[in-house]
N, C-alpha and C positions, 0 to 999 in steps of 0.2 A: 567328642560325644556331647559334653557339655552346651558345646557350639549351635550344636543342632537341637539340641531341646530346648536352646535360647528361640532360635531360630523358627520351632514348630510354634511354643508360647505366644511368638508375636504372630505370627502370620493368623493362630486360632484366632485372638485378641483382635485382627484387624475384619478377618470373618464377621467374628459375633458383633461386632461397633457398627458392620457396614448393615448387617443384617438387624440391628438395632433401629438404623436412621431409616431403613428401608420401611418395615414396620411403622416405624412413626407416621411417616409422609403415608404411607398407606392408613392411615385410621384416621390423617389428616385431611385426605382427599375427599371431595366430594361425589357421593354417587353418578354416575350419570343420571339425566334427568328422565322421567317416567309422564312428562306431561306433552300432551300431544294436543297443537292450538291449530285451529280453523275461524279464517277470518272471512264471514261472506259479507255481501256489497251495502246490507243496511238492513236495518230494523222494520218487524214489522212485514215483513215477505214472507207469503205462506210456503210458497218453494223452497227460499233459503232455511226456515225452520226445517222442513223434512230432510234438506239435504245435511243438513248440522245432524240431525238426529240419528242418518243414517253414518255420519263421520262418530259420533256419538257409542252408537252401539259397537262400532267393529274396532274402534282402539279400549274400550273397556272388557269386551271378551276376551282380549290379549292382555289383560292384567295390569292396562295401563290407563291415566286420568285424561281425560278431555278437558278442554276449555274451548270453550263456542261464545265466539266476538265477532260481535258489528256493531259500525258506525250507525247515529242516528241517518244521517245522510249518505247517499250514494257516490260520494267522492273521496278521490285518491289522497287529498289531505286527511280527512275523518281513518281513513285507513292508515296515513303514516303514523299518527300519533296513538293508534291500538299496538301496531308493530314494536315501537319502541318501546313500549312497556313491554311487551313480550321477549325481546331481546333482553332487558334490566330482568328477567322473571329467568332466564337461561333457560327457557324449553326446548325439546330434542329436538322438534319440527316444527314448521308451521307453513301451515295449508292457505295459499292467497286465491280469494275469489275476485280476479283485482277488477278496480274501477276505470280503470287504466292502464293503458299499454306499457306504457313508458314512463311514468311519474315515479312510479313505485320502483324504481331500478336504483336508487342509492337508496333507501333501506334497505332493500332486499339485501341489496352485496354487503351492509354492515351485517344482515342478520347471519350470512353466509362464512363471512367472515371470521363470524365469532364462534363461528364450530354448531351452525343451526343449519338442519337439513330445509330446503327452502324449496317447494314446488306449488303448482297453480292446479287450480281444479276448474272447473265449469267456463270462467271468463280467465283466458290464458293472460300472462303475462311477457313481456321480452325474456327468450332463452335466454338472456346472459341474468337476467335475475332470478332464473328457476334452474332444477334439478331436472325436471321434466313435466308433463301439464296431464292431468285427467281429463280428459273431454269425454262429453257424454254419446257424443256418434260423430260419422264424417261432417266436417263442417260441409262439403261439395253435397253432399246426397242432404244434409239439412235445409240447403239452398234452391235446389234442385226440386226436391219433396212441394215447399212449400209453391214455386214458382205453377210448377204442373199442378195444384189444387185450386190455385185462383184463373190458373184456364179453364179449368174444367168447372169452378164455379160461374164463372161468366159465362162460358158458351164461348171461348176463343179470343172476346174481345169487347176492348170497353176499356174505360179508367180504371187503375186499382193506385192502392194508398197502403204503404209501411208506418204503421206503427210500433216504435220500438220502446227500446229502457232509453239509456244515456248513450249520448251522441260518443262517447270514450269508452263505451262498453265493445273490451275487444270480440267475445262471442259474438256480440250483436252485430257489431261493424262486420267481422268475416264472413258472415251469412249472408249478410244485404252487399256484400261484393259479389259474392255466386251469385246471389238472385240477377244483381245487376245484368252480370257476365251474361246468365242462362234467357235473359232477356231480349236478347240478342242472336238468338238465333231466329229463323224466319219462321219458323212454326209459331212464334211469341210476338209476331209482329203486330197484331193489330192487338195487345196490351199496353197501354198504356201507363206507366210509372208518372203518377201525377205531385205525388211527394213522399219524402219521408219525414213523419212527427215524432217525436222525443216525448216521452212522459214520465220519462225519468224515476219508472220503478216505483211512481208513487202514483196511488188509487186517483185520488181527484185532481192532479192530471193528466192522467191518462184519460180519465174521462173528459176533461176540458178540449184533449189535444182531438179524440173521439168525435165530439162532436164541433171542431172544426171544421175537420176533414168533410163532414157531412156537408158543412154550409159554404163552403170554399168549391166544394167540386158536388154541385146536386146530381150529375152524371152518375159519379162513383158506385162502382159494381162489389170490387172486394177489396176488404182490411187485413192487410196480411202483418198479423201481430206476433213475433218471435219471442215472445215476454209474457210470461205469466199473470203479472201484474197486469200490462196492456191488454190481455188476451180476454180478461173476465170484465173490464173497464169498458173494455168496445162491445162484450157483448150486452151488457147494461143499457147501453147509450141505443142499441137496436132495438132491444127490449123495449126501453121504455118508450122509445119513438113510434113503436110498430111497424118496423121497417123488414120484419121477418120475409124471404123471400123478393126483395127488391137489391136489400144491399147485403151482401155475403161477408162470412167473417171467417179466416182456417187463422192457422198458426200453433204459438206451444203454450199448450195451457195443462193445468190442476183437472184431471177430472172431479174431482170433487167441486171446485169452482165452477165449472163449465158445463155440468151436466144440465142443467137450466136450459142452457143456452141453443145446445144441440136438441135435446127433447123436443124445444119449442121454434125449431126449426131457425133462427137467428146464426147458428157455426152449422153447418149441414158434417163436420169432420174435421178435426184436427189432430195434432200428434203431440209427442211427448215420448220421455225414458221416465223413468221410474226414480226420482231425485234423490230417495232413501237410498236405492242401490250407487247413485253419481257421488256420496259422501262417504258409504261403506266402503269403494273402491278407493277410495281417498285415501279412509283410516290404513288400510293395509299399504297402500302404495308408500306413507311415510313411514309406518314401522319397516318395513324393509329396507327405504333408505338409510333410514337408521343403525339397525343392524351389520348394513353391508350387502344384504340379497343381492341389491341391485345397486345401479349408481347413476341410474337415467341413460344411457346408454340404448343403442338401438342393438333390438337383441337378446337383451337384460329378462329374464320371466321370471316370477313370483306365483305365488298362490297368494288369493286373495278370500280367505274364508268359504263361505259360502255360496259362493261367486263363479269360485273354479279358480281355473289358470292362467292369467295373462302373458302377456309378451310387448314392450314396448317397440314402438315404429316411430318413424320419420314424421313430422309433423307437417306443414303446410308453412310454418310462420320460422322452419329451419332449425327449430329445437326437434325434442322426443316427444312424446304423449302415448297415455294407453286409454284405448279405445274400449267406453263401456262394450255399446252396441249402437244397432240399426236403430231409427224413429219409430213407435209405434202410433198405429194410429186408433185414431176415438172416434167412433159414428153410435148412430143410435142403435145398431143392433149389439154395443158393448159394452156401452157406456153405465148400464146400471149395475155391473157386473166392479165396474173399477169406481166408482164414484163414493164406495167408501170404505179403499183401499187408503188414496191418498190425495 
């Protein structure tokens, strides 16, 4: 009898000791982290501000802190060296608007590494460095869209000219491959692809690169500018030339930037998603990861606040991605309507 209330004694004694260490390391432990980082391509861009703000709004309704980073420049270096501060900071997630396809693929896998849920929004990155990528519509139907508006702004045919951000901007590069492709069919035949200019998401030059294209090709019909930046730069450059009605401009622009442009007949229409909502989708896309909802997977659905219900799919580039929506488009029967929206 003795034996055994030796016996109980210790066994309680080994309970309460393990339930002691247990408790310690639990009060020693650190919270999981409550900060949710979004890295866009650079300073200074009125799209990347809306789309932050809209990543901004939808992880602080969910009770958790933002941090919104960009490089002063538009390159994947400027961007490793924000990352790795982020990784040294242990934040839950962090959102790459990359500069670059492929640069950013050993930080990433360090950030991934280190227990940070690691996905791409707006400008994708290599699936082996993401979770999965937010894009803002079909990259084919953004290609496509824009290809059939500089037909239809020429009249079938004639010179046209791309103007984009950065030669390493993967959104941009994947667009100007469909336009390519869609170029290529014989309905597209007498368009002419005369070049594509780089302005590297920066105003003056975009506007430099703007008005080469003019003096290089005095032909040129339409500016087909994928870039926000580019897209308000070229319509300047028509602007102030007075070239409204000789040389045509579509692409993805701010209406708020652009309504100028279109009013005064210089962009006759172009398109665009709603950038606030391309960041909102964001914020929800990494709390999920986070949590567990999802894992990037094809298949995977969430609720995304106010948004609704997503479902992630198949990407193009052989990862996953969730699809805001379709392009809309801006002509002048709309455009006063959205112009101070956003």
């Amino acid at each position: 009898m003795r034996r055994e209330f030796s016996r109980i004694v210790r066994i309680v004694g080994f309970v309460a000791v393990a339930l002691t260490v247990i408790g310690f390391m639990a009060a020693c432990a650190k919270p999981v982290s409550k900060d949710y980082a979004i890295v866009f391509k650079n300073t200074g861009n009125p799209y990347g501000d809306k789309q932050m703000s809209g990543f901004k709004a939808g992880i602080e309704e969910q009770g958790f802190k933002a941090i919104l980073q960009a490089p002063a420049q538009p390159t994947a270096e400027a961007q490793i060296q924000i990352i790795e501060s982020l990784i040294s900071q242990k934040v839950a997630a962090i959102c790459i608007v990359g500069n670059d396809f492929d640069a950013l693929q050993p930080v990433l896998t360090k950030a991934k590494t280190a227990g940070i849920k690691v996905f791409s929004l707006d400008s994708a990155v290599n699936p082996a460095s993401r979770l999965t990528h937010v894009n803002q519509a079909d990259s084919a139907k953004i290609g496509s869209t824009l290809v059939e508006a500089a037909f239809d702004m020429s009249g079938g045919a004639g010179d046209i000219a791309i103007l984009s951000a950065t030669s390493q901007a993967s959104n941009q590069n994947l667009w100007i491959d469909y336009m390519k492709k869609d170029l290529q069919d014989p309905k597209y035949a007498k368009l002419n692809l005369v070049k594509i200019a780089y302005g590297d998401d920066i105003r003056d030059k975009s506007v430099s690169e703007a008005e080469g294209l003019l003096q290089s090709f005095p032909k040129l019909k339409v500016i087909i500018a994928p870039t926000t930046v580019g897209i308000a730069a070229a319509g300047k450059v028509l602007t102030d030339k007075k070239l409204q009605g000789k040389v045509f401009l579509t692409g993805l622009g701010l209406p708020s930037e652009m309504a100028t442009y279109i009013e005064n007949g210089a962009c006759p229409y172009m398109f665009l998603w709603n950038p606030i909502d391309v960041g909102y989708l964001g914020a929800y896309t990494g709390t999920a990861l986070v949590k567990g909802t999802i894992t990037g997977a094809v298949g995977d659905k969430f609720k995304a606040g106010r948004l609704g219900d997503y479902t992630i799919t198949k990407a193009a580039d052989g990862g996953t991605e969730v699809l805001l929506g379709p392009p809309f488009k801006f002509d002048k029967t709309n455009i006063e309507d959205w112009k101070t929206v956003y």
